[in-house]
N, C-alpha and C positions, 0 to 999 in steps of 0.2 A: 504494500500500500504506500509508504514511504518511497519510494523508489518512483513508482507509477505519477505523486505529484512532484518527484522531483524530476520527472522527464516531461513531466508537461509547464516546466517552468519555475514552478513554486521556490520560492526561497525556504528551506525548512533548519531552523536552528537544530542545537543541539543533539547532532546525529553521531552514532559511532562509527566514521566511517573505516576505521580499520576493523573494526570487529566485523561489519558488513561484508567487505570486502575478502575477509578471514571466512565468511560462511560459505560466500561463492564459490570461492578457488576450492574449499571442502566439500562443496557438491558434486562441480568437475571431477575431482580426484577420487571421489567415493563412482562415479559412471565410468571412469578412464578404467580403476582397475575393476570394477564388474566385468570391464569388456574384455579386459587381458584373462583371469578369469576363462572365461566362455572360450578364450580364442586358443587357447592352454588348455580346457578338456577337452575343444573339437579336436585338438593333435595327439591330444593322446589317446583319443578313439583308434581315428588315424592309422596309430604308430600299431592298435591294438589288432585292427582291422591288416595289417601289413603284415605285421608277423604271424599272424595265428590266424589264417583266412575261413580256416576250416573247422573253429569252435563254435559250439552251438548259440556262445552268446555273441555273436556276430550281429543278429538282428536285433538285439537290444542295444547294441554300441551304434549301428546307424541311426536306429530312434533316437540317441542320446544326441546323437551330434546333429541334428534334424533339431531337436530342442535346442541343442546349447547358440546354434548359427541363428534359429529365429532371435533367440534373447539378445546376443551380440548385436546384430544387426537393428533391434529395437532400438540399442542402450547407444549405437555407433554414432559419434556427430563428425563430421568434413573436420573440424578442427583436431581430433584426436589423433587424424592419419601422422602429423609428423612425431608423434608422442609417443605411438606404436612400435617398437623395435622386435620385430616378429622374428628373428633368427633369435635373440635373447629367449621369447616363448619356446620356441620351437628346442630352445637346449634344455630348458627346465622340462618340457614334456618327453623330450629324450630321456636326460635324467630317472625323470618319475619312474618311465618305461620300465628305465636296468630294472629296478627294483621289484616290478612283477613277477609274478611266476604263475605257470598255469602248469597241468600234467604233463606237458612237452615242452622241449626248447622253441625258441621264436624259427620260424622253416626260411624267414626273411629279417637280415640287420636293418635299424632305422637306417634312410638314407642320411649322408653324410652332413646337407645341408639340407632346408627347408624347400619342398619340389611346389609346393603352394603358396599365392601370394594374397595378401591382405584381401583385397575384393573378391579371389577366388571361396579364399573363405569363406567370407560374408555372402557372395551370392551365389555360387555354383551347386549342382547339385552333387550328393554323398557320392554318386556311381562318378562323377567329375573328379570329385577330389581323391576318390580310389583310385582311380587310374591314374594318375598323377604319381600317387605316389608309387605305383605297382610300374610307372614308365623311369622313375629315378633309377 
């Protein structure tokens, strides 16, 4: 409300404006890492879907990443793309990977770098982004 008549002119005294300002940049920063987040379990789907193509929980990891891209994509604004450092994601959803374990070894290593790029993410479809990684 304060904000609304100071954009339509108003002179309004005794405003916090560092505290204001302090709540903004904390809402940004609370949607920036939601998106990192979503963008971090679409890969470790991913990584889950690469290595072990032929587990039965295959179809519950494309639902997942079906959820996690609609929510990213929700939460996603133009200004976050320079903010985004998606090979950083893409190491921490590496990481996470090692530490899986299922009744078999992985039948495919993560590729070396990230084979998908920010928009593919956000807009491609899962049989898009499988292959991707399935052509690394």
């Amino acid at each position: 409300m304060l904000l609304r008549r100071v954009a339509r002119g108003e002179r309004v005294n005794d405003v916090d404006w560092d505290h204001i300002v302090e709540e903004i940049e904390d809402v940004g920063l609370s949607q920036l890492n939601a998106v990192h987040s979503y963008l971090r379990q679409m890969l470790v789907h991913l990584l889950k879907l690469h290595g072990w193509p032929d587990l039965a929980a295959q179809h519950h990891w494309r639902a997942e990443i079906v959820g996690f891209q609609s929510d990213a994509s929700q939460r996603f604004t133009p200004s976050m793309r320079q903010r985004i450092d998606l090979a950083q994601q893409y190491g921490r959803a590496v990481r996470q990977i090692g530490l899986t374990r299922f009744d078999k070894d992985p039948v495919s290593a993560p590729p070396a770098v990230c084979p998908v790029t920010l928009d593919q993410l956000l807009n491609a479809s899962c049989a898009e982004l499988e292959a991707a990684f399935a052509n690394s």
